[in-house]
Structure formats: structure tokens, C-alpha cells
N, C-alpha and C positions, 0 to 999 in steps of 0.2 A: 229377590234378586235373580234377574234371569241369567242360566248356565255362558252364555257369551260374558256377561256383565262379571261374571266371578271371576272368568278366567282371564280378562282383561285387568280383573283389581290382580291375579296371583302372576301373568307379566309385568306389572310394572311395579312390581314388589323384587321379584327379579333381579331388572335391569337397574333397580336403583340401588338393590345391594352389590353390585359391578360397578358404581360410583355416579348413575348418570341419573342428571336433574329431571328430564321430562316432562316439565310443565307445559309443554306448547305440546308436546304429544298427547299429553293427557287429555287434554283439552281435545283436542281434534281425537282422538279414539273414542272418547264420551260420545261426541256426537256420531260416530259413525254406529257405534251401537245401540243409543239411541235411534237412531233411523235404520235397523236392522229391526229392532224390536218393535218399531212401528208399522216394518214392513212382514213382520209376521215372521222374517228369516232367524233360526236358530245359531246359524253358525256362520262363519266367512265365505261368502263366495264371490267369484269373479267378477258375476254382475251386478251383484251389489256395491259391491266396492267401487266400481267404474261410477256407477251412479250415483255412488255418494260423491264420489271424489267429482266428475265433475260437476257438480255444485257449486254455486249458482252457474245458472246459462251464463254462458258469455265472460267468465272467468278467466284471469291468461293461464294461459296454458302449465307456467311454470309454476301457479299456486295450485294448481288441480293436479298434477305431475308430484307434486310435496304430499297432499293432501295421500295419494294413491299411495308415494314408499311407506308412510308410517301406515296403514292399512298391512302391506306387504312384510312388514318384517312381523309386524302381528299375528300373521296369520301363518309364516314360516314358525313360527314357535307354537302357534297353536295348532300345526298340524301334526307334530310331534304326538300330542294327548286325541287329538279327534281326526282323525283320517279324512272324517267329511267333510273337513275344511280345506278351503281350496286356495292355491297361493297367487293372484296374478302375475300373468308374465308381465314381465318387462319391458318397456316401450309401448304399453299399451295407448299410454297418456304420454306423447313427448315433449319435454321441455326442460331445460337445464338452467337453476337458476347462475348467473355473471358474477365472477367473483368480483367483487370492489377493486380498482388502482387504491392502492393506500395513499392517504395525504400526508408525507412528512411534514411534520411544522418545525419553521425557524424557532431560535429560543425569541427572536422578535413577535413570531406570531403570537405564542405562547401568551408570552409579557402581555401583549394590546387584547388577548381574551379574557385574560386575569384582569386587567385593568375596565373590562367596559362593562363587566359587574361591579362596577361603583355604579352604576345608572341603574341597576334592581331599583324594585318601587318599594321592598321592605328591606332595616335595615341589618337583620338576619339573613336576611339573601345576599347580601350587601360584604357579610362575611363569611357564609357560608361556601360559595361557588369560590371564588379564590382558591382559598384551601385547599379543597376539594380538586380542582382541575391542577393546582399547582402540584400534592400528593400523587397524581396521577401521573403527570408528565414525568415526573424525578423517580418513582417507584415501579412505574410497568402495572400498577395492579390491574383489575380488572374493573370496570365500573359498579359490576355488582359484588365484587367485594368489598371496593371500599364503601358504598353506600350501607352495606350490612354490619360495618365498623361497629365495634361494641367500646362505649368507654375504658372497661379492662381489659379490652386488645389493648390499647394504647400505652405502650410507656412511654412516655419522656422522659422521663428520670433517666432511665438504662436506654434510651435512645432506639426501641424497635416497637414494630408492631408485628402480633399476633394476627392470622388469617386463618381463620379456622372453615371447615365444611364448603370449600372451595370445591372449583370442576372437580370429577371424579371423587369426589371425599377429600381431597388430599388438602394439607394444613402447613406451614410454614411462619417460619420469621421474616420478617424484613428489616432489614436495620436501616436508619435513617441517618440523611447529614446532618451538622450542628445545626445547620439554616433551616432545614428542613423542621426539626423541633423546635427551634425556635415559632418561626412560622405558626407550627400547630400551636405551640403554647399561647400565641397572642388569639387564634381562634377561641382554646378554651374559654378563655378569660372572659372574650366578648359575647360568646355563648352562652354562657351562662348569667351575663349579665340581661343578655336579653331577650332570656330564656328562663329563667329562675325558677321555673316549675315545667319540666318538658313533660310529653306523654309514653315519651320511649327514652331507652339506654343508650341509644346509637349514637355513635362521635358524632355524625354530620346530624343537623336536623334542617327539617322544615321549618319555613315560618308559623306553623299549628304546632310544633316542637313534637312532629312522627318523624319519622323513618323516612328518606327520603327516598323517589321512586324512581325508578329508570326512566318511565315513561319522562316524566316530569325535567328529571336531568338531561335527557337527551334533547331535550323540544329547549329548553335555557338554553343550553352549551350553542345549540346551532342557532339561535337569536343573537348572542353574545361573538360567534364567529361572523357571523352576517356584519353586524355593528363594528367590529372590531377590522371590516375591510377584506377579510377572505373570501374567495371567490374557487368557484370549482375548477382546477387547471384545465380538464377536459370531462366526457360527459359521467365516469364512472370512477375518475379521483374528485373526491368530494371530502370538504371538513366533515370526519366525523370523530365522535369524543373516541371511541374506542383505537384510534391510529397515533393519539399519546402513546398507549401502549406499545404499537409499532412502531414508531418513530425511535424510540427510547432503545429497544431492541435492535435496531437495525443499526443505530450510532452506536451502539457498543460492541458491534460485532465489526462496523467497520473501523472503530478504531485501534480492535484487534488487531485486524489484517494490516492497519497503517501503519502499529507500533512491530509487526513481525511476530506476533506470538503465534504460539502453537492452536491457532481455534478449535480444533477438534478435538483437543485435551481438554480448552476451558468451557467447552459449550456446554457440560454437564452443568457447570455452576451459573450458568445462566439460565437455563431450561428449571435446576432448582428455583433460582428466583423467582421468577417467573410464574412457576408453580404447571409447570408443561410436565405431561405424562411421561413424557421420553426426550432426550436430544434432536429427534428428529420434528418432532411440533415445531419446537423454537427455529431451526433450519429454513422452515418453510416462509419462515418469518420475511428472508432473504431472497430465497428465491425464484422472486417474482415481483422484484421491487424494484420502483423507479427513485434513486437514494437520493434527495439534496442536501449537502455536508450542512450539519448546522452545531452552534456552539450549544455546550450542557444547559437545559433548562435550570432557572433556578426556583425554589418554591417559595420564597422570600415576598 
């Protein structure tokens, strides 16, 4: 293992006991020391970095501007230990990637994405997406939380779910409505019925009865919104699965503000739910949002 190579595994050894996931980092730091160690270079330099980053020719600009910060903050820390290491400036590579318009959905919307997974071609998908998007809408969680559901996260009995090894490390309860358990309980039943031998522990399964995948969920969820009649309002609010999450936030924040409560008192116990670092994540939620009033989803 070459000396770049070790001290890339003892960063993000690091940064992961600070709470942060890094897999897309990792991935792209592998390769950039990779192509250091091809290139005969021992440590971080400017030019190296440029030329990795940008990679391939003709890239936009703002994946080769990505590619460069994770280089950059790597090499901030490794200059600490090796002096020889050198940090790129800044605006070397410019491009900033656009933050998303979020797409509020009606609980109409909602309902017709839930419903246009009865056309899945399996009938575990058939029960599975439901669920799964209905949990999401009513709960805030995250996509890769709930996909990472373990059957004992799940109470129904006692009505909550367990969220363990979330953003940052951080783990929480969620409690759930009656419908809401219900709901999951009619999942169990059928899951297991047509499933009867899965490969993984996870609440949600795939039709192979693993773990189901982002990738996978997200490519469904945006077939099922296509099908289901949603249309992008303009070029950069777009259905996408993770804006349940925002949607659900931003209606409870404004229905704060409608009923006169104190929001800066309760935003704490939202930001818990939620499972946000601080009050101030969930904040952000707001604003910069285009709000269309919609009724409570239900997960039924």
C-alpha cells in the first residue's frame, strides 16, 4: 500500500468517526490515487489534481469542479502530516452545481403514485412500492433509511419505528399513525406470503427478496410519477422521490405558522424527527421553497 493510499484509508477513517457516510467520496478519492500512483506522483499536487479532475475531456464543468473539492479537502488535511502536499486553489475548475425547485406533491398526487404500482409486473412490487412511498410521505424519512429498515426496527405492536446509523451516525424513533400501521401490517402479511423465504432482513424487499436499492427505487418511483400524470412544473422542479420528504416538512411548518404557534420553539422537535443535525438544516427546508397548500398524505 502506497504512503498516499494509507493516508487516504486514515482520512476517511476520520471523517467517518465525525458521522459522515462518504461513499461517493471514496469512490472518487480511490481513483484519483489510483491515477497518482500510475502517475508515479507520491503526494497531492495541484497538477495532478486538475488533471484528474478534469476527466474525462469534455466533462461539464460542474462534475469536474466536484471531482476537484473532494481532491481539495483531502489534501487540506493531508497537508497537516506532509507539507509536500499541496492544496488547490479555488476556482480553479468553475462550476457550481443548481440546487433542485422541490416538487411539493398534493395528497392527490401522492394517492395516483401509490396507486399506479398496481401495474408493477411482479406481485411483490405490486406491494412493496405502496408501502414504501406511502411510509415516506406520512414520515419524512429518508430514502435510504427506509430502504435500510430492518424487520426489528419495526414495531407495530407499540406503533414506531427505530432508525438506526442515519446521516451523521445519528438514530431516532419515529412513531407512527394507526393507518399508518395498519398499512404496514397488511404489507407484512403479503410479504411474507410472497416471500416466504427472503435473502435479507429488511422490511421492504425486492422481488429476489434483497435489500432494496436506491438506484432501483428511484428509476420505479419516477416511472410510477410519469404514469401517474406528473409533469415537471418548470425545468428544475421535478418529481423526485426525495421531495416526500420536503413536502411533508414544509406542510408542517406551514401549518405551524397557520395555527400561530411558536415555530422557533417547535422547530427543534421537528429537526429531531426528521433526524437533522441542528434546527437550522430543517429551516433551510423552507427557505427557498415554492409551497402548494396540500391536504395530509395518508399511507392507507
Amino acid at each position: 500500500m502506497s504512503d498516499l493510499r494509507s493516508a487516504l484509508r486514515d482520512y476517511l477513517i476520520v471523517r467517518r468517526a465525525l458521522g459522515y457516510k462518504l461513499k461517493e467520496t471514496e469512490r472518487m478519492l480511490m481513483q484519483f490515487v489510483s491515477y497518482c500512483e500510475q502517475s508515479g506522483i507520491t503526494t497531492v499536487t495541484t497538477a495532478a489534481a486538475v488533471s484528474w479532475a478534469a476527466l474525462p475531456a469534455g466533462a461539464d464543468p460542474i462534475w469536474q469542479a466536484q471531482r476537484l473539492s473532494k481532491v481539495r479537502c483531502f489534501a487540506t488535511w493531508l497537508q497537516t502530516l506532509d507539507p509536500a502536499a499541496e492544496v488547490p486553489p479555488a476556482g480553479i475548475i468553475t462550476g457550481r452545481p443548481r440546487r433542485a425547485v422541490p416538487y411539493f406533491y398534493t395528497g392527490a398526487e401522492i394517492t395516483a403514485i401509490m396507486a399506479a404500482a398496481g401495474g408493477l409486473r411482479y406481485p411483490l412490487q405490486r406491494r412493496t412500492f405502496p408501502a414504501l412511498i406511502g411510509l415516506l410521505a406520512v414520515t419524512g424519512l429518508r430514502i435510504g433509511e427506509a430502504i435500510r429498515l430492518r424487520r426489528d426496527e419495526v414495531f407495530l405492536d407499540s406503533g414506531l419505528i427505530r432508525v438506526t446509523g442515519a446521516k451523521f451516525g445519528k438514530s431516532r424513533e419515529v412513531p407512527l399513525h394507526a393507518t399508518t400501521v395498519e398499512a404496514l401490517r397488511r404489507y407484512t402479511q403479503d410479504r411474507d406470503r410472497l416471500c416466504p423465504r427472503p435473502q435479507s432482513e429488511s422490511f421492504f424487499l425486492s422481488i429476489a427478496g434483497t435489500t432494496l436499492t436506491y438506484s432501483a427505487v428511484r428509476a420505479t418511483f419516477q416511472r410510477l410519477a410519469r404514469q401517474a400524470g406528473l409533469r415537471p412544473r418548470e425545468g428544475r422542479c421535478r418529481p423526485r422521490i426525495h421531495d416526500l420528504r420536503h413536502s411533508l416538512a414544509c406542510q408542517i411548518l406551514i401549518s405551524w405558522y397557520r395555527d400561530g404557534s411558536d415555530v422557533q420553539a417547535r422547530l427543534p422537535l421537528l429537526s429531531t424527527w426528521l433526524g437533522h443535525v441542528n434546527p437550522d438544516c430543517t429551516y433551510w427546508y423552507y427557505s427557498d421553497s415554492r409551497v402548494i397548500p396540500m391536504p395530509a398524505p395518508s399511507c392507507a
